[in-house]
Structure formats: structure tokens, C-alpha cells
C-alpha positions in Angstrom: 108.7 78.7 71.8 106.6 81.6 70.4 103.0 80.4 71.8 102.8 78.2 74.9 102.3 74.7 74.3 98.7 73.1 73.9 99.1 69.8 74.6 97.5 70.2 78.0 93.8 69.7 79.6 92.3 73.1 80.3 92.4 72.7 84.0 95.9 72.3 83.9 96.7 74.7 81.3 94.6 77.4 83.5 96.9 76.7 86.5 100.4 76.8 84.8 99.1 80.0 83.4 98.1 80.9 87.0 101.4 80.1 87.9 102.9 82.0 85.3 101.4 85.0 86.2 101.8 85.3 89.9 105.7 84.3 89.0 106.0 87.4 86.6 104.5 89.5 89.5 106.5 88.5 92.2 110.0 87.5 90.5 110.7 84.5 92.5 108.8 82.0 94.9 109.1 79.1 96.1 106.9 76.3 95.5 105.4 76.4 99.0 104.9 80.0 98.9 102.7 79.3 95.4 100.7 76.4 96.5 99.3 79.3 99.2 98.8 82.0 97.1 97.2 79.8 94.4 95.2 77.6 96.9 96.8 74.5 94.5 98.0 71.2 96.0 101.8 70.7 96.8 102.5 67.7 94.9 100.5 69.6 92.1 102.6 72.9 91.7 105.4 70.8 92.2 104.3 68.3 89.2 103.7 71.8 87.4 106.1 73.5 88.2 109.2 70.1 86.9 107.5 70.1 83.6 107.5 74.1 83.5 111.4 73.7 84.3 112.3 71.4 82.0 110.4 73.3 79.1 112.2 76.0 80.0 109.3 78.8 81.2 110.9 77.9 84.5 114.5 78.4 85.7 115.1 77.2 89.4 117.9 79.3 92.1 120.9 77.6 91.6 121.8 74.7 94.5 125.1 76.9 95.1 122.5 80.0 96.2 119.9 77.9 98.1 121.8 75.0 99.5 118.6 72.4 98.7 119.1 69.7 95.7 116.6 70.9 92.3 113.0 70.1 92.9 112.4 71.2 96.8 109.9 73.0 98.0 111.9 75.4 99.3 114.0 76.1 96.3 113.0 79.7 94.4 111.9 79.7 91.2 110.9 82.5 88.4 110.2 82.7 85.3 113.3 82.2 82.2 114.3 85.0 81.4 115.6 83.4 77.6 112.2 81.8 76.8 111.6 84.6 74.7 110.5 88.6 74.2 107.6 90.6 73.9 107.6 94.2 72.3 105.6 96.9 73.9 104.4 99.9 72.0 103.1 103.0 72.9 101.3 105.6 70.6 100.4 109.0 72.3 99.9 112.3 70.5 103.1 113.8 70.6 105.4 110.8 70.4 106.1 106.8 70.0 107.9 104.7 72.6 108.4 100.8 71.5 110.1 98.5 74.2 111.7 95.0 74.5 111.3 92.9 77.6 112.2 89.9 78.3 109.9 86.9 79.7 110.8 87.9 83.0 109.5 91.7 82.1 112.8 93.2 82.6 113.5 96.2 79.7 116.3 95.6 77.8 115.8 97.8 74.6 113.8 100.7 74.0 113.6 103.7 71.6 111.3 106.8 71.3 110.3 108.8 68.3 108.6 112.6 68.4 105.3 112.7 66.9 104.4 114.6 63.4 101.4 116.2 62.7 100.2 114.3 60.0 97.0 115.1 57.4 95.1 111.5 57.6 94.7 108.3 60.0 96.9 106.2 56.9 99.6 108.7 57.0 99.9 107.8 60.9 99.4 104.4 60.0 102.5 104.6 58.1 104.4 106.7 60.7 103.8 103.6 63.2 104.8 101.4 60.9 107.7 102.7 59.8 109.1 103.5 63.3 107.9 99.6 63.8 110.2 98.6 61.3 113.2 101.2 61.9 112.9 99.3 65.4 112.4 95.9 64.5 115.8 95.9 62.5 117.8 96.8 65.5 116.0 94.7 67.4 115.2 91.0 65.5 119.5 90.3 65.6 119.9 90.9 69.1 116.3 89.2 70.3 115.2 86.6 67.3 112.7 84.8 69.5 109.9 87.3 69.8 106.8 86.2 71.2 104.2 89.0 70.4 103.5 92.8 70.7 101.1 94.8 73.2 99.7 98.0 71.8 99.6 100.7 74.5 96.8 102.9 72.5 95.8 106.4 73.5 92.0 107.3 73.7 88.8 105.4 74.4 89.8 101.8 73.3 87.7 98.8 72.1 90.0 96.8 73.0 88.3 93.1 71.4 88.4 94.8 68.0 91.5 96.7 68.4 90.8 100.0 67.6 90.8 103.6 68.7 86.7 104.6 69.6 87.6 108.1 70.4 90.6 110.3 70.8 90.2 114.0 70.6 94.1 114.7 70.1 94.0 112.4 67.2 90.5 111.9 65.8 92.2 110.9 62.7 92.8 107.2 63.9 89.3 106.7 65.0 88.0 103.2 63.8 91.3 102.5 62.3 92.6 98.3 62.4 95.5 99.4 64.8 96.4 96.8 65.9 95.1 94.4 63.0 97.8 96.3 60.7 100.3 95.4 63.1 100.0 92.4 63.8 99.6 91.6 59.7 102.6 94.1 59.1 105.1 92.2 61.8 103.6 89.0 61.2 103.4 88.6 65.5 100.6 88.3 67.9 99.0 91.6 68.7 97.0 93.0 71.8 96.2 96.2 72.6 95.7 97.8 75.7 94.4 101.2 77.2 97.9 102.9 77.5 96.8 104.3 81.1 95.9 100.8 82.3 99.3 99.1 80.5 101.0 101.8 82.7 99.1 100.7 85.7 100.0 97.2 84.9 103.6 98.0 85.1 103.3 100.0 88.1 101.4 97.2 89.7 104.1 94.2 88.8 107.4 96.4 89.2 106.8 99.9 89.9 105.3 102.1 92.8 102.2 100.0 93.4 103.8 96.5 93.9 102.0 94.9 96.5 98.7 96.6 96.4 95.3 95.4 96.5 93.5 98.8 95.4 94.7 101.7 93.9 94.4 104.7 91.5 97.1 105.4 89.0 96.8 108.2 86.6 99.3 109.7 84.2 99.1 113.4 82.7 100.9 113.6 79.6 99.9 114.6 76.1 96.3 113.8 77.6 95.0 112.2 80.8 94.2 108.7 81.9 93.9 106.5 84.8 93.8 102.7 85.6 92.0 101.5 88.5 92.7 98.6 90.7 89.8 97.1 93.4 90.7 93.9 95.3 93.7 92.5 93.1 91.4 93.5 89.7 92.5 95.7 87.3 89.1 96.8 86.4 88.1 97.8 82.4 84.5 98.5 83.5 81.1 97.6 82.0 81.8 98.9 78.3 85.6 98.8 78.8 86.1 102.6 79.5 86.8 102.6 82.8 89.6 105.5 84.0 89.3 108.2 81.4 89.7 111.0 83.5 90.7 113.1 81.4 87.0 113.3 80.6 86.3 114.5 83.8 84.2 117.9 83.3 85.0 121.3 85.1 82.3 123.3 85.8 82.6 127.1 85.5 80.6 130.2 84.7 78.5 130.0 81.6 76.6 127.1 80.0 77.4 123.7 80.9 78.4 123.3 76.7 81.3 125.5 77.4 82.6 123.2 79.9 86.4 121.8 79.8 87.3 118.6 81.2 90.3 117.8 82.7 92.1 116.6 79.8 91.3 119.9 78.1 93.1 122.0 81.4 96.1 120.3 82.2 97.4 118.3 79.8 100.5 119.0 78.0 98.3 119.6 74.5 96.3 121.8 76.5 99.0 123.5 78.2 100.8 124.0 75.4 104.0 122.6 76.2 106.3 119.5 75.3 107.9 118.8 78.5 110.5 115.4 77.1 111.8 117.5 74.1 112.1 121.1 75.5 111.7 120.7 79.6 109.5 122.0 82.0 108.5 125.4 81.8 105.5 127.1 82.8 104.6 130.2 84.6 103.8 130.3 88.2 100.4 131.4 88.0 99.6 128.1 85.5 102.1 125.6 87.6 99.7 126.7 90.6 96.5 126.8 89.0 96.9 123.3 86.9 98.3 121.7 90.4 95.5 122.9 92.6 92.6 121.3 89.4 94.6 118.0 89.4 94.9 117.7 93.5 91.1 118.5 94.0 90.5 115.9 91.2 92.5 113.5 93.2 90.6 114.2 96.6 87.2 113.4 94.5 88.3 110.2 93.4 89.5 109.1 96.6 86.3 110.0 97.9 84.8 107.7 95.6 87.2 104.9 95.5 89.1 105.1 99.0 92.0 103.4 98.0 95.4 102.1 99.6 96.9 104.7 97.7 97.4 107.1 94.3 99.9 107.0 92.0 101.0 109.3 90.2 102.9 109.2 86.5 102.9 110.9 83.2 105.4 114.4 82.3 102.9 117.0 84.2 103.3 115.0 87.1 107.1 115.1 87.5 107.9 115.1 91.1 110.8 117.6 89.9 108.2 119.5 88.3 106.6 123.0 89.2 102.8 121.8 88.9 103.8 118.5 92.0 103.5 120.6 95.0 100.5 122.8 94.2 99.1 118.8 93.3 99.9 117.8 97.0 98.9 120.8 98.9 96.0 120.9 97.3 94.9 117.0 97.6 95.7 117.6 101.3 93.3 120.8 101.3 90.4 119.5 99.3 90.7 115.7 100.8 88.2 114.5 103.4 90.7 114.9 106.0 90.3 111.3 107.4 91.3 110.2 103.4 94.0 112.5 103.2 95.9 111.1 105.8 95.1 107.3 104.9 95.5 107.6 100.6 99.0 108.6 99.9 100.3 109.5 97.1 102.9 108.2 95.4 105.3 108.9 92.2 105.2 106.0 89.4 108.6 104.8 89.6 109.0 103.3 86.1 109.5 106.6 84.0 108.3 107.3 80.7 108.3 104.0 79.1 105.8 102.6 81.6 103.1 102.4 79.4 105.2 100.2 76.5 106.0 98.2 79.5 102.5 97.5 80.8 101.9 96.8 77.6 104.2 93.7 77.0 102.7 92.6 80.1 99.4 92.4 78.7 100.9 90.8 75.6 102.8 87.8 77.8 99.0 87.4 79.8 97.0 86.9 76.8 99.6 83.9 75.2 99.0 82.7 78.2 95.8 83.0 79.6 93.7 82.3 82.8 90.2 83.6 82.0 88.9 86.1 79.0 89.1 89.0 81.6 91.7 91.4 82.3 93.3 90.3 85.9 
């Protein structure tokens, strides 16, 4: 069961994987309910749907729970949470975070490492690896049908190559076969992913944005990132860069080559702090001043975008955090005042593995896949 089968046309395989899909985002649904949302015939998801079942993709409510004999339209069905697991990793500048979800994209193991500064891009290499392998031992008894790995990288991505274009935190890794060495090294199926956008993908399916059509998520941690979602599309953009503001730029006094960006004001690199290993604590004056940059931010890109909403993730952005208010006050200042009461904001619900998470996700999509693009 690690690759889904291939004994189908195209056309059919594109709608199971259609139906795979919108089962992983909603949990359950009946086979009415998917015929709708999929604009397929009836007696076709239902075809679908029996040989899904029986090769066990598919699990169906129990009779007991639903009261209808297997097979009716009306009976609930979601994807099998035994077919298998996919590994999520993310890579950031201060530390690692690898998860295990099952097919149904539940987390049910998960580990985190703290970051070294290391010399060279094959000494990091190396550090993955080996927290890869630490993990992997744990993990291969309890979960021996794994079914690939998604790479939540950190930076500018090219994503069809798998590899690192740009990250100023660690320009070490730049142009470094990532995800190629992993894939070789764990001998699985590897995809990587912006680690902003993985995030947003796991907001999206189980998080603070389920059930949105447009949205903004962006995460302030060791740097900062954001995924954007337009009419149901997580969007990459024309060269696959879309959402890295943390490249936003600042304007102040002086020449515009002395400007900082966002990434280089707020971040925890930039602030000089490590908020998961030794807490939250910054003065006033910063907490105020780092709130107010990332809130007027906020109003300028739902000026541009005019979302259903913003969410909100990443260490910086802790809604227990000193830097949250001055975020929301200032948003609510800055905002065109007919955005400001229409785009809420909202916390990411997922917590700090979000990222790994989304990044499974993107791992179970591309096994098995609808169209080349990202969805």
C-alpha cells in the first residue's frame, strides 16, 4: 500500500484522487454530499467510492452509528486511517520538528530538535539526517507502513528541484539536494514544500481556516512567511515565490540600501530571542514597536488581497504573547476601516508543528494526484 494503485484510466484515477482529497479535508461525507461538491454522477462516486472501500483507502460509519446497511448514499465515509503514514519535516533556523500522521492527517508522533550553528551546508546536511534517523528508529516499529515524507523548507523554494534558492538565516543550504538526499537517505518518496504554505495547508484542512475560500496566513518565527489562499487555491505564484513577506521592505530615513524588511524587524533572529527554548521576553518598548510594524503590515495586505480573514501563527505571534495586542490595535488603526471590520484575524490553532503537518499533507496530495498544480 505505499503508492496508490495504477491500474486505473486517468479519468478515473483523477476522480478517486478528487475524492481523496476533499475526504482528507472534510473528515467524513457522505456519498451524496461528494457527488455535489465534486459535480460527479451518483452511481459514479458510489462505483468509486465500493472499490475505494474494499481497498481499504475508504472506511465506511459503522451500520450500528448510521442505521443504513454498507453502501447507501447516506452512509459517511472518510478516509482509513490504517492505510498508511506520511512523515512531515520541518527545517527552520533555530530548530527541526519531524511529524507522523496518519492517512487521515491526524498527528500521532512528533519530536523537535534545537538547531546548531553549524560551519557548512554538508554539516546541516548531516544534522538533518541524523535527527531523520534518531526519528525514524522510534518511529518505523510503531508505524512500518510509511508512505512518503513532505519537506517543510525555510526560504525561497524551487520546489520542482527541491532545493533551498535563497535563505538569509541559512545561506549555507542554498542549492543544496534537500530533499534529493532525503528521499535517497530514507529510501521514501520526498516533496518539499514552502514551510509557510505547508502551515497554511494545515490550517486550511484542520486548523483556524477550515472552511475558507480566501485567506492570508502568515507565521513569524525564526523568519517570516505567509501562504495565500484565493477562491479555494493555494496560490505558489508565477515563479513559485508567492508569500515571502518577510521580504517586505521598510522604508526609513536614509538610502533606500539601508532598508530592512520585515523579516529583518520582527523575527525571532532579528529580535534576538528564542521564544520555545527560553519563553517570551521582550521589553515594552520592542513588544510595542514589533506589534504596531507587523499590524500595519497586515492592514496593507488586506488592502491588497481583501480576504475572508487572517491568520495568524508562528512564536512572535503567540496570542499569550506581549507583541499580539500592539498587532491588533494597530491592524484596527492602520486598516481601511471598512476592511478592518470585515477581515478578522485569527490565531492558527495547530501550534508549532503546523508546518510538519502541512507538510505531510502535501506529501499524501502528490501520491495521489489531481493535476501538476498545487490545489
Amino acid at each position: 500500500m505505499v503508492a496508490p494503485r495504477n491500474d486505473h484510466s486517468g479519468s478515473e484515477q483523477a476522480k478517486r484522487h478528487r475524492l481523496l482529497h476533499a475526504l482528507h479535508r472534510r473528515g467524513t461525507a457522505s456519498r451524496l454530499h461528494l457527488a455535489r461538491e465534486l459535480r460527479i454522477s451518483n452511481s459514479r462516486v458510489c462505483d468509486l467510492i465500493e472499490r475505494m472501500v474494499d481497498q481499504g483507502l475508504l472506511c465506511e460509519e459503522t451500520a450500528a452509528a448510521n442505521g443504513e446497511r454498507r453502501g447507501r448514499r447516506g452512509v459517511g465515509v472518510s478516509l482509513n486511517p490504517r492505510y498508511g503514514h506520511l512523515l512531515g519535516f520541518d527545517m527552520e533556523a533555530k530548530r527541526l520538528r519531524l511529524v507522523v500522521t496518519n492517512f487521515a492527517g491526524e498527528i500521532v508522533w512528533e519530536a523537535r530538535k534545537a538547531r546548531r550553528p553549524l560551519p557548512d551546508g554538508e554539516s546541516i546536511v548531516d544534522e538533518i539526517l541524523s535527527f531523520i534517523d534518531a526519528s525514524l528508529a522510534q518511529i518505523r516499529p510503531q508505524f512500518p507502513q510509511l508512505l512518503g515524507i513532505g519537506l517543510a523548507a525555510s526560504g525561497v523554494i524551487d520546489a520542482k528541484r527541491g532545493v533551498i534558492l535563497h535563505y538569509d538565516l541559512i545561506p549555507q543550504v542554498v542549492n543544496l539536494p534537500i530533499r534529493d538526499r532525503i528521499a535517497e537517505h530514507t529510501k521514501l518518496p520526498c516533496v518539499m514544500e514552502n514551510n509557510i504554505r505547508a502551515m497554511t495547508l494545515a490550517e486550511w484542512t484542520l486548523g483556524a481556516a477550515r472552511g475558507l475560500h480566501s485567506f492570508v496566513c502568515m507565521a513569524v518565527r525564526s523568519g517570516v512567511g505567509a501562504g495565500v489562499v484565493l477562491h479555494g487555491r493555494l496560490l505558489t505564484g508565477s515563479h513559485g515565490f508567492c508569500g515571502e513577506t518577510g521580504y517586505m521592505v521598510l522604508p526609513t530615513r536614509g538610502p533606500s540600501s539601508r532598508w530592512k524588511n520585515l523579516q529583518q524587524t520582527v523575527s525571532e533572529t532579528a529580535l534576538g530571542i528564542d521564544i520555545e527554548s527560553n519563553g517570551f521576553d521582550v521589553a515594552p518598548a520592542v513588544a510595542k514597536h514589533t506589534g504596531e510594524l507587523i499590524g500595519s503590515q497586515l492592514a496593507s495586505i488586506a488592502a491588497l488581497l481583501d480576504p475572508e480573514a487572517l491568520v495568524l501563527g508562528g512564536s512572535v505571534l503567540n496570542t499569550e504573547g506581549p507583541i499580539w495586542p500592539h498587532v491588533l490595535r494597530a491592524y484596527r488603526e492602520t486598516a481601511l476601516h471598512e476592511l478592518a471590520e470585515r477581515v478578522e484575524i485569527r490565531p492558527a490553532q495547530l501550534g508549532p508543528f503546523a508546518a510538519a503537518q502541512g507538510a505531510a499533507y502535501r506529501c499524501l496530495y502528490e501520491l495521489f494526484p489531481v493535476t501538476a498544480a498545487h490545489h
